[in-house]
C-alpha positions in Angstrom: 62.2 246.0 -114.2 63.9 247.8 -117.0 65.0 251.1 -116.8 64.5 253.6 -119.7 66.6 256.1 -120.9 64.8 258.9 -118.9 65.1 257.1 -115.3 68.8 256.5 -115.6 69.6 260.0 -116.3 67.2 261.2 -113.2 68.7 258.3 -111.2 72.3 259.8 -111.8 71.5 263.5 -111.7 69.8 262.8 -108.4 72.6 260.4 -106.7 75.2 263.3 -108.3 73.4 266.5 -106.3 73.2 264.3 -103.2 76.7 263.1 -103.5 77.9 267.2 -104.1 75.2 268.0 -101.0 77.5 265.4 -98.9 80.6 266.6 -100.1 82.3 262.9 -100.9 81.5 259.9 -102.2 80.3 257.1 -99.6 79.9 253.5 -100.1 76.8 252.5 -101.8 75.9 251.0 -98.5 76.2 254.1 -96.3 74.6 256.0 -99.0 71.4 253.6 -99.1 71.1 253.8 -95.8 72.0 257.2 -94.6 69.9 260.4 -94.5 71.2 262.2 -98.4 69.7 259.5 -100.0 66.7 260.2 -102.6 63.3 259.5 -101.8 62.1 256.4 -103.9 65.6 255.1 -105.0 66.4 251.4 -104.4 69.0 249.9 -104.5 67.5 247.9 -107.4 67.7 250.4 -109.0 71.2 250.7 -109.3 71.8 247.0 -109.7 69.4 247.0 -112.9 70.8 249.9 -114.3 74.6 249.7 -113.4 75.1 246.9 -112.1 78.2 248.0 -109.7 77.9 251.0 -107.6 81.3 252.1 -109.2 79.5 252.1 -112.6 76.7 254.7 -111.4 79.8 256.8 -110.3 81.3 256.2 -113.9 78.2 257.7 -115.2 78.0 260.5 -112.7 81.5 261.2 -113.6 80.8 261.5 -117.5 77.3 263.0 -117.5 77.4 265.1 -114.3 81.4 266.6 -114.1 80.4 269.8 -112.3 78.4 267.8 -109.3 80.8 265.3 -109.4 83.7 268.2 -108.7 81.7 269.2 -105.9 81.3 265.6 -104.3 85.2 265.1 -104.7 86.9 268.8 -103.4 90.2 268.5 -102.7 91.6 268.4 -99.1 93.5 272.0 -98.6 96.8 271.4 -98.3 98.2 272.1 -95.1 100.5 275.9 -95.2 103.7 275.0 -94.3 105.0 276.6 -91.1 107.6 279.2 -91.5 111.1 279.0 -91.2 112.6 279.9 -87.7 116.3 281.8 -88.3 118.9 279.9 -86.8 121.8 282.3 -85.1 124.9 280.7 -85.9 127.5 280.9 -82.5 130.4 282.3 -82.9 
């Protein structure tokens, strides 16, 4: 099976809005298996097209940079805890 132009750019667009709907990027494993995946994709799919699950990401990361934000937020950083004043002894 070949994939057209068309099917690789539904392919990424819907891996990308699953990916932002989980909120990080799994293995291609736990994503095949788990529940976010989309209906009818195979993993194939991804091996005709891509080849390596990294280069799906590649393209998710050039053609779909706003999903692709979402999928990858950035951890808060934790607020530091105030200083406590020290009273110096005399």
């Amino acid at each position: 099976m070949i994939l057209n132009g068309k099917r690789k750019d539904r392919i990424v667009k819907e891996v990308a809005m699953a990916l932002a709907e989980m909120g990080s990027v799994p293995t291609q494993k736990e994503f095949l298996h788990g529940p976010h995946k989309p209906f009818g994709l195979r993993a194939e799919e991804i091996q005709k097209g891509w080849r390596k699950w990294a280069g799906l990401l590649d393209a998710i990361k050039r053609y779909q940079p706003e999903l692709w934000e979402l999928a990858n937020k950035p951890k808060p950083a934790p607020k530091p805890k105030p200083a406590t004043a020290v009273k110096k002894e005399k």
